[in-house]
C-alpha positions in Angstrom: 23.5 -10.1 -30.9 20.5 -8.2 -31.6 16.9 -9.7 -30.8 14.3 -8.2 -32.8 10.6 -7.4 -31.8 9.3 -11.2 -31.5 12.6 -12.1 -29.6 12.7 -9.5 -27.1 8.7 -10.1 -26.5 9.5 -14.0 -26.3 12.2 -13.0 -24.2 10.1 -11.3 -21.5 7.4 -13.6 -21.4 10.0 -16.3 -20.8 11.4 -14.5 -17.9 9.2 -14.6 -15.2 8.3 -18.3 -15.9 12.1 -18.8 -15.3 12.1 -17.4 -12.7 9.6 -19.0 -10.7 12.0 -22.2 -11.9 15.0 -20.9 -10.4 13.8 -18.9 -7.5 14.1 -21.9 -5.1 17.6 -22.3 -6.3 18.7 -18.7 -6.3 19.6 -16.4 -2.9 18.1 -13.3 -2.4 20.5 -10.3 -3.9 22.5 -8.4 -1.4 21.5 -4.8 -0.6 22.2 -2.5 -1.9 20.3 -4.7 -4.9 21.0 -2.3 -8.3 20.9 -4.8 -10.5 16.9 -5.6 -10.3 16.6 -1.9 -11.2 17.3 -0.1 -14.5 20.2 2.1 -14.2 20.0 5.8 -13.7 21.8 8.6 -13.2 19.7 10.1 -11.0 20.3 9.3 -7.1 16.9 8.4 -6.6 15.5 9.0 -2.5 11.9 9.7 -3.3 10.3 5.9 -3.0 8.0 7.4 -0.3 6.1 8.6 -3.7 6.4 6.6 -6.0 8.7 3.2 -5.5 10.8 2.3 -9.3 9.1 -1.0 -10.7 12.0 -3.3 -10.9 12.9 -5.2 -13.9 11.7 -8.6 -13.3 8.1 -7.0 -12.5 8.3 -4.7 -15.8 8.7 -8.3 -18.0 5.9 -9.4 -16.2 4.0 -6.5 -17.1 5.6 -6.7 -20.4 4.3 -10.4 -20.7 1.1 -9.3 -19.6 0.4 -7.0 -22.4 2.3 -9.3 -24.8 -1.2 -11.6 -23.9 -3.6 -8.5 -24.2 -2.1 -8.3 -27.7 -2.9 -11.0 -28.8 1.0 -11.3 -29.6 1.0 -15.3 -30.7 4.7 -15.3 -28.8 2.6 -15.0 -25.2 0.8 -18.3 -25.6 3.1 -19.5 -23.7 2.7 -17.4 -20.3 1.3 -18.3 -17.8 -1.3 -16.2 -16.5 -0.5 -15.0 -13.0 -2.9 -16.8 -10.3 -4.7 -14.1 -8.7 -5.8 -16.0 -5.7 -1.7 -16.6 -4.6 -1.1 -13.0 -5.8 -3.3 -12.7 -2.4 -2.2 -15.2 -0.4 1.3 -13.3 -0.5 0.6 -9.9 0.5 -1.9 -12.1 3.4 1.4 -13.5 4.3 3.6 -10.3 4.2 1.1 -8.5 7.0 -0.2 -11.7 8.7 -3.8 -11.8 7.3 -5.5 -14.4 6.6 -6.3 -14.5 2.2 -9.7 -14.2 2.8 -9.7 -11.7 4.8 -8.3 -9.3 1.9 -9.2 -8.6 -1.6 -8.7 -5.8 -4.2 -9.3 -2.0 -4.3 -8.1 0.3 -7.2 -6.0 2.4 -4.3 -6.0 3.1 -0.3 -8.6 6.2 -0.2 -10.6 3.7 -2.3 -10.4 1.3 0.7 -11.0 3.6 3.4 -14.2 4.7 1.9 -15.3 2.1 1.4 -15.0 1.2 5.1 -16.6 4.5 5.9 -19.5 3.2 3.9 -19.9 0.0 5.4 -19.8 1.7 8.6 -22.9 3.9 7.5 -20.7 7.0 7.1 -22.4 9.6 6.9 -25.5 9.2 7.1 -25.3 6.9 10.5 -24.1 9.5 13.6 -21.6 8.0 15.5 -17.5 9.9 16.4 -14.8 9.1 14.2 -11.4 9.8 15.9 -8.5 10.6 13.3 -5.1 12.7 13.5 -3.1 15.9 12.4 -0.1 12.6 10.8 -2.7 11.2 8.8 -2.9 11.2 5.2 -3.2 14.8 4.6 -5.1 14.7 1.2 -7.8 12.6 3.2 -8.1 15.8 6.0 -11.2 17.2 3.2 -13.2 13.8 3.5 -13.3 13.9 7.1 -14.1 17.7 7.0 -16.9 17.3 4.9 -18.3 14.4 6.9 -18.0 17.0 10.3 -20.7 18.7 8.0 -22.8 16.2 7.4 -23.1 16.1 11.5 -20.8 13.2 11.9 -18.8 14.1 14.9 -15.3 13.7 13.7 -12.5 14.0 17.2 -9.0 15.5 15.3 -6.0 14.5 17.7 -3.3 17.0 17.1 0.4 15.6 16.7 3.1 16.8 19.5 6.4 17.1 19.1 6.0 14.4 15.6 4.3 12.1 17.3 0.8 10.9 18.6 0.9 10.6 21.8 -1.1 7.4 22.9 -2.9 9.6 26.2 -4.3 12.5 23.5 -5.5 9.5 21.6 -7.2 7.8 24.8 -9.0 11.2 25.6 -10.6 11.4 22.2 -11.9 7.8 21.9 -15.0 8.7 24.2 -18.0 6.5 24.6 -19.8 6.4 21.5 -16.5 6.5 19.3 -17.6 4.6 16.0 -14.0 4.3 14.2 -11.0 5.2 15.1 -8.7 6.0 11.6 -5.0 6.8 11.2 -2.0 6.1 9.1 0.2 3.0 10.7 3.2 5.2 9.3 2.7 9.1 8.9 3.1 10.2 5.2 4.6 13.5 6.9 7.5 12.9 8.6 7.8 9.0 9.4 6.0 8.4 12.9 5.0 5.3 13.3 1.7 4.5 15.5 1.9 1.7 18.4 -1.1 -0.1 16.4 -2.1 -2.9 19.2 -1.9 0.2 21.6 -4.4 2.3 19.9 -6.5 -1.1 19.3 -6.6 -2.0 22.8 -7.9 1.6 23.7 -10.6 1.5 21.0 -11.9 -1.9 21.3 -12.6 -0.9 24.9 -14.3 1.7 24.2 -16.3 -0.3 21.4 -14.7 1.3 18.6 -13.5 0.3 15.3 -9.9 1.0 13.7 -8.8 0.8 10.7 -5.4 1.8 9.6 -4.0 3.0 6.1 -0.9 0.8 5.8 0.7 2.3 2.5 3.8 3.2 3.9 4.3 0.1 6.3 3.7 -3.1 4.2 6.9 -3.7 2.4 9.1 -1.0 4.8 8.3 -2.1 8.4 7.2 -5.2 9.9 3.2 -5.3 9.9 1.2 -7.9 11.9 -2.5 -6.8 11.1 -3.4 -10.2 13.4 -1.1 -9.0 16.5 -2.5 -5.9 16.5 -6.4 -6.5 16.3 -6.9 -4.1 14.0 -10.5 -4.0 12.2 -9.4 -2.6 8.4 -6.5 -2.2 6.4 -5.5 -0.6 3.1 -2.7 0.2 0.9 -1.8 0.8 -2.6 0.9 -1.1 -4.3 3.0 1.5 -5.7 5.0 2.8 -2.9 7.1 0.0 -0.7 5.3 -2.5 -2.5 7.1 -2.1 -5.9 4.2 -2.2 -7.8 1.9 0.8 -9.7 -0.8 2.8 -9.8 -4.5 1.9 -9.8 -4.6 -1.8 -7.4 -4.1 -2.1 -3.8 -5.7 -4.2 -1.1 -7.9 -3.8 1.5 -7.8 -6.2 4.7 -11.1 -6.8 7.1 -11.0 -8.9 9.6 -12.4 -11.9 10.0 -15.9 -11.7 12.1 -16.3 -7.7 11.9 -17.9 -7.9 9.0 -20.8 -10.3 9.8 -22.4 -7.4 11.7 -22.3 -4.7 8.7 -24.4 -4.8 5.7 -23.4 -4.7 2.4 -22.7 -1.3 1.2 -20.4 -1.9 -1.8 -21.9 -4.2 -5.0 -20.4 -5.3 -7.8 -19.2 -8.4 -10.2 -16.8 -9.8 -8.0 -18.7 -9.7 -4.7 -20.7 -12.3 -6.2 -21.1 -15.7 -7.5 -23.4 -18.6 -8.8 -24.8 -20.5 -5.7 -22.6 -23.4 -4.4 -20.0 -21.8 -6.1 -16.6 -22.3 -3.7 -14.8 -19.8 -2.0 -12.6 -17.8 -4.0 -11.9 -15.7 -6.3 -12.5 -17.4 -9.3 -15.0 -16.6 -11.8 -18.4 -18.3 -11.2 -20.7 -16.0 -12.2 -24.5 -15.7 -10.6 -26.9 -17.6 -12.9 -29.6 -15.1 -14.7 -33.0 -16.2 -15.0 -34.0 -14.0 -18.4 -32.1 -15.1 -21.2 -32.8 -17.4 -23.9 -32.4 -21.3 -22.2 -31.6 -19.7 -18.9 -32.8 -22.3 -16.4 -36.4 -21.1 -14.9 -36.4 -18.9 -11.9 -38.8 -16.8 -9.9 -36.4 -13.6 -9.7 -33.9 -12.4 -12.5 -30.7 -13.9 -11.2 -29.0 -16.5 -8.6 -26.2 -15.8 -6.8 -24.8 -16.1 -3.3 -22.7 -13.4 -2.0 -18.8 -14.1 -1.6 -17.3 -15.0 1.8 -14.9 -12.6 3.3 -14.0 -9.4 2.4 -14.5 -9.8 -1.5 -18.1 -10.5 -0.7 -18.4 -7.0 1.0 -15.8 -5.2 -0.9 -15.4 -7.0 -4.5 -16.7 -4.5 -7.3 -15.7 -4.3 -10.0 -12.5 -4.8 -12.6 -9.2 -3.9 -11.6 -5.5 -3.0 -12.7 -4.7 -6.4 -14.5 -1.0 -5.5 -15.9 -0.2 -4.5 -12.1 -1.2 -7.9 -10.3 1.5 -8.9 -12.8 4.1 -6.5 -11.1 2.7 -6.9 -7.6 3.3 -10.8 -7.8 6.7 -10.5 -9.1 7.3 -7.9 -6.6 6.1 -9.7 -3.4 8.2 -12.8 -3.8 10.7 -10.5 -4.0 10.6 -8.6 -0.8 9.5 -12.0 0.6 13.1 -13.4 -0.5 14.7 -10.2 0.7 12.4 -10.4 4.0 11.0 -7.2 5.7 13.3 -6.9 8.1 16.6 -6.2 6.0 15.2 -4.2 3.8 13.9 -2.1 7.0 17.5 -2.8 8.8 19.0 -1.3 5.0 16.9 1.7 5.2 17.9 2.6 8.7 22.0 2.3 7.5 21.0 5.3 5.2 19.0 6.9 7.5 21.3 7.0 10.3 23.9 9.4 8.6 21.1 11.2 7.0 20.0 12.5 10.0 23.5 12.9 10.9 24.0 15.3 7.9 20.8 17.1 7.8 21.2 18.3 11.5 25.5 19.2 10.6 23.2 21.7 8.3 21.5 23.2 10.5 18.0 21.6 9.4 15.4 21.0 12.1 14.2 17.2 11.5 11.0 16.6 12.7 10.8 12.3 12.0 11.1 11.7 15.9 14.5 10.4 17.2 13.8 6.6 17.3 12.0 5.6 14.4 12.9 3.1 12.7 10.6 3.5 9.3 12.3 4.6 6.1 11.3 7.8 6.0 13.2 11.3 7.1 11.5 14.7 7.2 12.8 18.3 7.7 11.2 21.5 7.8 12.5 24.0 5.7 10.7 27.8 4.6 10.0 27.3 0.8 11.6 23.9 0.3 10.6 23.4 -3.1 11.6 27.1 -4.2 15.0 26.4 -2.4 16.0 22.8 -3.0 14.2 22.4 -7.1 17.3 23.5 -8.6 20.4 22.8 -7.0 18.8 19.0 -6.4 18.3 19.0 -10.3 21.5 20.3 -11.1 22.9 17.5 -8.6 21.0 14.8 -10.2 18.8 14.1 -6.5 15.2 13.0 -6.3 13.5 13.2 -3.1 10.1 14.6 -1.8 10.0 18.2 -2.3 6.5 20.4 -0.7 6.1 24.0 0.3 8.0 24.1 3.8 9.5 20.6 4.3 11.0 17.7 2.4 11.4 14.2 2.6 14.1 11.5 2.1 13.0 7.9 1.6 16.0 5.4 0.5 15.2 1.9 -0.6 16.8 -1.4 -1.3 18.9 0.0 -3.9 20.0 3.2 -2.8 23.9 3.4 -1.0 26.0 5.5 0.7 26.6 6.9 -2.8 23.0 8.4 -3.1 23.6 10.0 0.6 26.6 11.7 -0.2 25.5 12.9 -3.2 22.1 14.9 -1.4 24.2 16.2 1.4 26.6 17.9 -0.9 24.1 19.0 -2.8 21.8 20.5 0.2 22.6 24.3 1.0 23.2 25.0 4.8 19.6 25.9 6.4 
């Protein structure tokens, strides 16, 4: 049978409401899961970039812009509640909801922490490290020049180690800021360590988190970290352009605002939330009198400090779908999956002579190895082979996911020249 336009559109509006019906009812999929993803011929390692949306959160994105559309077949979605769309990621790295709200990516969140903090114009050390996100290296350079007196830990041997990190965070350390799991190679920071250490030394941390939530266990409460963020389109299955940034609860009482915007704000008495309730102008035809042009109380939580302005609508859409599915999966066997791939990986790439530099032990998805001219070397014989990963100048990366299998392995090491 063929659907046409308004069937297929009916169709995909219809599936996500049915599945909310049937979830309760339904297991989670075995790993390796295919069938939530569209088929490919491509053996596809590179989720570390960019994670494939699965099909149950393309029909929700698909209902989504059935609605923008004013298609009359999505009158009957139902619009995705944004406030639970919260409560699960709060859930999935043991936040409280109001303790997190939105940003359009995870440099958007640190800088915004940065500006909170005063950054730059405030002196004060920052304390960051060579496995960092290296695109964000240039922000903290060009706050060095702006006299903020920014401590770089260098990594050793992949790692960093937790006594270079103690001799940085000095007295008068501001912030501390680092990547929970290293974009570069995999290394994954002891976060209550490095928390401990800073909060001694009366120091702030905060922690980019995008390749942890979704791939390793994260307890942002445990640990005592002070700010979170992450986009959602890496091991949180979602896209570009929305992410979420976490503050915790009682830091923030002691910074001003340095962020404004719609959502930080509301109509006094409004409750807590984030629902519309707009502030209440004083200027406009039968506005109610006031002596300044607009009421309005300022949001509890991190939305009050943090909520600006709109955001990726279509992807809370994905995200939603996509969180009660890693919640149904659970953290843990997706991580426990990764690591079956990971294991002969490393196996292989070392039979090959490549020098890995993910340190023995880790247990996050993610597998680096140095090679001179990786991308000149590996473009075409990985194309030719049909093999995504991670390809940069002198190294490359492997990242399998809940639907890659011993298939996918096989099929890179064959395809990998001797090093």
């Amino acid at each position: 049978m063929t659907l046409n336009r308004r069937q297929a559109l009916g169709a995909a509006i219809a599936l996500p409401v049915a599945s909310q019906a049937a979830k309760a009812a339904t297991p989670p999929p075995s790993l390796p899961d295919r069938r939530s993803f569209a088929a490919t011929p491509i053996a596809y390692l590179d989720s570390a970039s960019t994670h494939p949306i699965s099909l149950g959160a393309r029909a929700a994105m698909d209902a989504y812009v059935a609605g923008r559309t004013l298609d009359p077949a999505a009158t009957a979605r139902r619009p995705v509640d944004r406030a639970a769309t919260i409560a699960k990621f709060a859930r999935l790295v043991n936040a409280d909801p109001d303790e997190v709200t939105w940003v359009q990516s995870t440099t958007m969140g640190e800088q915004a922490v940065l500006r909170a903090l005063g950054f730059p114009h405030k002196s004060g050390r920052i304390v960051t490290d060579t496995l960092h996100f290296y695109a964000g290296f240039p922000m903290y350079r060009e706050l060095g020049k702006q006299r903020v007196d920014v401590a770089w830990v260098q990594a050793r041997d992949g790692r960093i180690m937790m006594e270079d990190m103690a001799k940085a965070i000095t007295p008068g350390t501001r912030l501390v800021s680092l990547s929970l799991v290293s974009t570069y190679n995999g290394f994954h920071h002891d976060l209550k360590a490095v928390c401990d250490i800073a909060h001694a030394a009366g120091a702030l941390v905060y922690a980019d988190i995008i390749h942890a939530a979704g791939a390793v266990p994260v307890d942002l409460h445990g640990s005592g970290v002070d700010f979170a963020a992450c986009a959602t389109y890496k091991w949180l299955m979602g896209d570009f352009g929305l992410g979420f940034l976490y503050a915790r609860r009682g830091v923030l009482d002691a910074l001003p605002l340095a962020d404004f915007g719609y959502y930080g704000f509301a109509a006094p008495g409004a409750p807590p939330g984030i629902g519309l309730s707009p502030p209440q102008t004083h200027v406009y035809p039968m506005d109610a009198p006031g002596n300044e042009p607009v009421s309005y109380a300022i949001r509890p939580g991190a939305i009050g400090h943090f909520g600006t302005g709109t955001y990726a609508q279509s992807v809370i859409a994905a995200i939603d779908h996509s969180l009660d599915y890693i919640g149904a999966l659970t953290v843990p066997v997706i991580n426990q999956h990764a690591q079956s791939l990971i294991a002969p990986l490393r196996e292989g790439l070392s039979d090959r002579g490549y020098r890995i530099i993910t340190p023995p032990g880790t247990t996050t998805p993610l597998l680096t190895a140095l090679l001179p001219d990786a991308k000149t070397r590996l473009t075409d014989p990985l194309a030719k082979a049909q093999v995504r990963i991670s390809l940069h100048d002198h190294h490359f990366r492997i990242a399998p996911s809940v639907f890659n299998d011993m298939n996918d392995v096989n099929r890179l090491l064959a395809a990998l020249p001797r090093a």
